[in-house]
N, C-alpha and C positions, 0 to 999 in steps of 0.2 A: 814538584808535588808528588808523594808518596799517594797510592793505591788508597791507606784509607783515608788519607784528604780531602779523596774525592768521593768519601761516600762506600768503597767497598771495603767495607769490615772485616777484617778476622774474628771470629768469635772464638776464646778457648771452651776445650769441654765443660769446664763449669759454668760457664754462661747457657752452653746448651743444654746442659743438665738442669739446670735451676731455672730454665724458661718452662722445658718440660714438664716438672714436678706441676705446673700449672694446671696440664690437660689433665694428668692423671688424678691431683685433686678435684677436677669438676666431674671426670668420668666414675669417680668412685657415686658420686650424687644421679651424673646422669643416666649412667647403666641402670641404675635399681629403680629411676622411673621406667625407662623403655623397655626393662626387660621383668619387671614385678610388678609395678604399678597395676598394671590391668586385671594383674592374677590377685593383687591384696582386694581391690576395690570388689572382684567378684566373688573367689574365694573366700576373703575372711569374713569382707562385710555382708557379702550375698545381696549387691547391688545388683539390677539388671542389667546384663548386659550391652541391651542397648542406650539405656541410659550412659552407662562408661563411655561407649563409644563418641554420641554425641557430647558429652563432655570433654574427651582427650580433643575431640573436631575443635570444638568453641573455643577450649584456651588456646589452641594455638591458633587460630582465627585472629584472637585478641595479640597475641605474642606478634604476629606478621604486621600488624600497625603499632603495638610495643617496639617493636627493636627497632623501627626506622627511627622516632622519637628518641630513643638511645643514641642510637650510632651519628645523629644529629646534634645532641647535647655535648657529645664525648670530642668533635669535632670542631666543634666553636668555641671548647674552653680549654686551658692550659694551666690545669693545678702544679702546686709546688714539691708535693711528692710525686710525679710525673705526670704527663699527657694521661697514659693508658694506667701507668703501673699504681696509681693512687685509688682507680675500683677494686685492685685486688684485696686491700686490705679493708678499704671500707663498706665494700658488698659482699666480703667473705664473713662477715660476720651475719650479717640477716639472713644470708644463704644459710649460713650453719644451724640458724633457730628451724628458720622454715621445714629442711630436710627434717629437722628431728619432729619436727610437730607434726607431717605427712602419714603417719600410721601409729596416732595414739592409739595405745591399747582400751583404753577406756570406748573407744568409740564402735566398738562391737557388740556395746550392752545398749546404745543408743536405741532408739527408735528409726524406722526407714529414712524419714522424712529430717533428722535432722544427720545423719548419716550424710544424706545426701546433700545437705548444706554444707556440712565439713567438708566432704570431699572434693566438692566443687572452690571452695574460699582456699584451702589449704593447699589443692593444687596451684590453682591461680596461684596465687601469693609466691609458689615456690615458682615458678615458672617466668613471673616477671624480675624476681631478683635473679634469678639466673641469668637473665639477658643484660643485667648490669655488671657483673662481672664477666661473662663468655667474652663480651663482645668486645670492649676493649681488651680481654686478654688476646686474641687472635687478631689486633691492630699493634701489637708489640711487636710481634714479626716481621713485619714489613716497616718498622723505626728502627730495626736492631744492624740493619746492612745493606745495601742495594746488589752484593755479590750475588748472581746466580747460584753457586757453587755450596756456597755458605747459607742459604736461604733454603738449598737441596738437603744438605746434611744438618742446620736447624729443622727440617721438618719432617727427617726421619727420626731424629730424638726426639721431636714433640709428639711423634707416633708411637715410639717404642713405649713411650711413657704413657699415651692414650693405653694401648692397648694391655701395661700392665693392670691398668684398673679396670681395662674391659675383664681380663682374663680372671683379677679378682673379684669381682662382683659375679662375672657369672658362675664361677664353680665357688665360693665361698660364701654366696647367699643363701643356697642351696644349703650348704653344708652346715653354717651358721644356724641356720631355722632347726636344724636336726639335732644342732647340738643343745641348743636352747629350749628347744621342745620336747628334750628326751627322748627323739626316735632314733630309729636304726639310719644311716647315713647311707644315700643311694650313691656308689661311688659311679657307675655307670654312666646314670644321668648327669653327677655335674660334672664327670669329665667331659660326656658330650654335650653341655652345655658351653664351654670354655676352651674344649681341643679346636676350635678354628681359631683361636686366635695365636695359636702357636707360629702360623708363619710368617707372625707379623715381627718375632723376633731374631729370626732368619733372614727377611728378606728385606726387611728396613735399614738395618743397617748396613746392609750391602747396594742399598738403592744407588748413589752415586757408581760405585761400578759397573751395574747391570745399565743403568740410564745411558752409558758409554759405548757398551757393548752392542743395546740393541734399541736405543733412540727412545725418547721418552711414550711415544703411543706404540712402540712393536713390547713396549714392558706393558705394558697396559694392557694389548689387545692377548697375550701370553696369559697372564693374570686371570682375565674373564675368559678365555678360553678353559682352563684348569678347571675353576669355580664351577663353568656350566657342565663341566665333565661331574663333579663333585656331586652336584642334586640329582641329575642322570641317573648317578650309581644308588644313593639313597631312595631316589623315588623306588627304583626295580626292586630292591631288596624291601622296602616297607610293603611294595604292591603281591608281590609275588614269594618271597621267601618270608621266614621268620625273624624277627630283629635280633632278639635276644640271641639265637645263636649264633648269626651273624657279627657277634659285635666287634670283633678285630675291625674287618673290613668295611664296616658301619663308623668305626671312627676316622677310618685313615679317609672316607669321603668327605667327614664332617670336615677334615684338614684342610680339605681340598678344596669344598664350599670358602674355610676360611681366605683362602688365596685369592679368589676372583673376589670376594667382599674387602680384600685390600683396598684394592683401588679409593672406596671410600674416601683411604686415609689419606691414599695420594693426591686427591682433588683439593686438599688445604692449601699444597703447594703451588695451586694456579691461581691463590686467591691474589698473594702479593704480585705477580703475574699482569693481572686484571686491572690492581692500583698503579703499578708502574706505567702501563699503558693511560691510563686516565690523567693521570700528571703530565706525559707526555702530551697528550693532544690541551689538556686546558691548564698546566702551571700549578695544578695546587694536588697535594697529595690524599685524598680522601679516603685515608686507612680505616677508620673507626664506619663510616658510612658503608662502604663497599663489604665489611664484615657484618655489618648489621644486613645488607641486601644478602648476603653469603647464607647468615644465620634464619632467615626466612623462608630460606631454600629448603637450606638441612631441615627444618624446624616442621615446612610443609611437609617435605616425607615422611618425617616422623610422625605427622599429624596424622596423612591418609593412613598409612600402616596402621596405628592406632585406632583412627574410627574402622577404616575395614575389615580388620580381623576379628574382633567379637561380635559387629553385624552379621557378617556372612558367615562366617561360623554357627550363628545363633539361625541363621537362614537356613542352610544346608540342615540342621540337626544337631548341633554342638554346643550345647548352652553350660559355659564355663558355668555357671553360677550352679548350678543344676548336678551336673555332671560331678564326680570323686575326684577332686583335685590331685593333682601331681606332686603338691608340696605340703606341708604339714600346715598346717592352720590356724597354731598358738599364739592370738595377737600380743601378746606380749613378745616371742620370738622376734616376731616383723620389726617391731617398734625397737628391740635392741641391736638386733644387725643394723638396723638402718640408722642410728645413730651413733653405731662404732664406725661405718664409713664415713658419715658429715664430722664428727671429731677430726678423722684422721685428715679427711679431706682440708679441712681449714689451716691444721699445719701445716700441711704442703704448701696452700696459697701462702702461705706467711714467705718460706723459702724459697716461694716464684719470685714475690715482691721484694727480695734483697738480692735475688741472684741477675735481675733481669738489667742489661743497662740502654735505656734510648737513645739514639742518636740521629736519626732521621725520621723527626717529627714537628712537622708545620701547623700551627693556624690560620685560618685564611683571614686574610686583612678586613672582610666582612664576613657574619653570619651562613653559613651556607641554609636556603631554603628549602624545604620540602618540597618545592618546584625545581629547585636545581638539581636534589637528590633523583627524583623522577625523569629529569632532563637525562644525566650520567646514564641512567640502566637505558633509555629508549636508545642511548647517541652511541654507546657502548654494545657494541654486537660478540667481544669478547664475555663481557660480564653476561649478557643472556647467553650464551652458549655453558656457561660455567653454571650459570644457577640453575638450568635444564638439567645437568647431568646432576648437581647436589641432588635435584630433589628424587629425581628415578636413580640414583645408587644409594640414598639411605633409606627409599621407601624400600630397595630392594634388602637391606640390612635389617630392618625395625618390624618389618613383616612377618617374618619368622622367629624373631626374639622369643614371645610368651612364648609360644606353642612349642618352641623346642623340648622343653619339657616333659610334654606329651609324647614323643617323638619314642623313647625309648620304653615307655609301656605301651607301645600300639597294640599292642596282640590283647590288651586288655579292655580295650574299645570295643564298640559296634562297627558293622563293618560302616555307617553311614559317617562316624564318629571317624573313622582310619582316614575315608577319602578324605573329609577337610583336613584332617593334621596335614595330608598329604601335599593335601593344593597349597595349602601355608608354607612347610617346610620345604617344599621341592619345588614346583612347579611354577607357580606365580615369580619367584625369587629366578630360575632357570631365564623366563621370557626376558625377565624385566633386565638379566645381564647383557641381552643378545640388543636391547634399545640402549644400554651404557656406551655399548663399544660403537653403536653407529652414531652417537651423539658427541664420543671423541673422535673420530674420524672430521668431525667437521671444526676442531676445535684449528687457529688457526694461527696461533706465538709458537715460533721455533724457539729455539734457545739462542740461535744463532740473530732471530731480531733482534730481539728481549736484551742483546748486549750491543746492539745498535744503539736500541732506544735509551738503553741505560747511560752511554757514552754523551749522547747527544744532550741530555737533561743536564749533565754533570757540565758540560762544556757551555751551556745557559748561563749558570751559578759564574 
């Protein structure tokens, strides 16, 4: 029996390429909510802030019993155009309406009250079609190979590709609206809105030799070491010196920030990790489930992040709504950037859905129940130690998103107005790195089980 007989795959570049182009179509959608969203809803429409806030809370409230429902559906049935790869192309399409309908221009002449009916339906709406495509797209991964090695290097391509759409949304949104709106272009701001995510092209693709060198948690505990070095340097320079003249050394922090917020990316790759061991102890592979539990995680932090930041910003003295926004404010701008990314985005899923090919993907002989799904996360001490970390390393990413933009006109604030950028941008983000790393520290799959378990499952078969 040859290696992939039993299950360990070779993937070529273009498989990994073409699984990638995946992440990067969702992230062109989902960056512009985590990192605009909150600023279109207060800035353009002049929503209250705390309204936004409770609202970003509520749908994902809903989204945390949405995705098990999903990841439940996706699991019990085995369509013809794939298991997983059949939501790409059939929820790439509602996804692509919804995106473009999320900051109609017209809705800035509304009235409050129905403002706020759109913005609530339109979020929603964009929010559960996302969970139909995310979720089985990040259950493709773990049907594409059972190789560690290949499962490592698919998931620093599905990162590089994440983070080229982080990279263009955050500095291109920005730049987009300026261009759109006929102002002057803050080149400052949206490089430091998007220079962290430069070492994500650096040090992803080098992941498998670093993981070599210095074991998969001493790269990690490295990573959030840097990161927490990174806010350190920003907090002092925002607290004590001037930004603006600072701004060489003000970027090379933001770099540095981006480094410890790696990690983020790297936690995908404990997800097929988490299903492997699940198969192992009960027989059945519960890819699409275990990413729906996955996506609840990410989904919660993004949620806290989201309610907390305009609450306690509007607490301290920061009322986005109130306050001279950061970005230009031409709803028609918003509404065009934000459907040149949902275009482009759709093609890429098109190129996920022919590039991707399954091959280890089971239905179970009956139904799985939302009692058994519940049973897996309590029996599963892997899986809670994984969703632990999703949700405190993307509250620690999603936290500072809006507000970064603030960041580089702080001298033009209050000084009440500085300290919250500051506890946003630095500090909150700082702590929350220092509980990542003591929550991997307890994480507890070597690499070296993980190809026990993996032999042992194959020699089942």
């Amino acid at each position: 029996m040859t290696q992939d007989s039993k299950g360990f795959y070779k993937l070529s570049w273009l498989q990994r390429i073409g699984y990638g182009s995946g992440d990067l179509a969702q992230n062109l959608i989902f960056q512009t909510v985590a990192c605009y969203l909150m600023l279109y809803l207060t800035t353009v429409l002049k929503i209250n802030p705390a309204f936004v806030s409770g609202l970003i809370l509520s749908v994902r409230l809903i989204d945390c019993f949405w995705s098990p429902v999903v990841g439940r559906y996706i699991d019990n049935r085995n369509p013809k155009l794939g298991k997983y790869r059949t939501y790409l192309l059939y929820g790439g399409i509602p996804l692509t309406i919804a995106a473009c309908l999320l900051m109609l221009p017209q809705a800035a002449t509304w009235p409050m009250s129905m403002k706020i009916v759109y913005a609530t339906v339109s979020y929603t709406m964009l929010s559960m079609i996302y969970s139909v495509v995310n979720i089985p797209y990040g259950s493709i991964m773990a049907s594409m190979t059972r190789d560690n090695d290949e499962v490592l290097k698919l998931t620093s391509t599905r990162m590089v590709c994440a983070n080229i759409g982080q990279i263009v949304v955050q500095a291109g949104f920005p730049i987009g609206l300026a261009i759109f709106a006929h102002t002057v272009i803050d080149w400052n701001q949206a490089t430091f809105m998007a220079i962290g995510t430069i070492p994500a092209f650096i040090i992803l693709p080098s992941l498998p030799m670093l993981k070599k060198l210095m074991g998969k948690k001493g790269l990690y505990y490295l990573l959030l070491s840097i990161g927490f070095i990174g806010f350190s340097i920003l907090f002092t320079i925002g607290k004590f010196f001037d930004v603006e003249s600072c701004n060489t050394l003000v970027q090379a922090a933001k770099v540095m920030t981006g480094v410890g917020l790696l990690v983020g990316s790297l936690m995908w790759a404990l997800v097929p990790e988490v299903i492997t061991e699940a198969e192992y102890r009960t027989g059945n592979r519960p890819a699409a489930t275990v990413n729906a539990l996955a996506g609840v995680a990410f989904k919660a932090g993004f949620s806290i992040a989201g309610w907390i930041t305009p609450l306690v910003m509007g607490m301290i003295g920061f009322d986005l709504a109130s306050e001279e926004s950061a970005l230009p404010i031409d709803p028609n701008a918003w509404f065009t950037v934000t459907c040149v990314f949902a275009v482009i985005g759709f093609v890429l899923l098109l190129y996920c859905f022919t590039g991707c090919k399954e091959r280890i993907a089971t239905t179970p002989e009956k139904p799985v129940t939302y009692g058994e799904m519940f049973a897996e996360f309590r029996a599963n001490k892997c899986l809670q130690l994984v969703l632990s970390i999703f949700v405190v390393v993307f509250l620690t990413s999603f936290i500072s998103a809006p507000v970064n933009a603030y960041y580089t006109k702080l001298n033009e604030y209050s000084s009440t107005a500085q300290n919250a950028i500051l506890w946003f941008t630095c500090i909150i983000p700082a702590i929350l790195l220092i509980v990542v790393g003591c929550l991997i520290y307890k994480y507890p799959l070597t690499d070296e089980r993980l190809d026990e378990i993996n032999k042992e499952i194959e020699e089942r078969s």
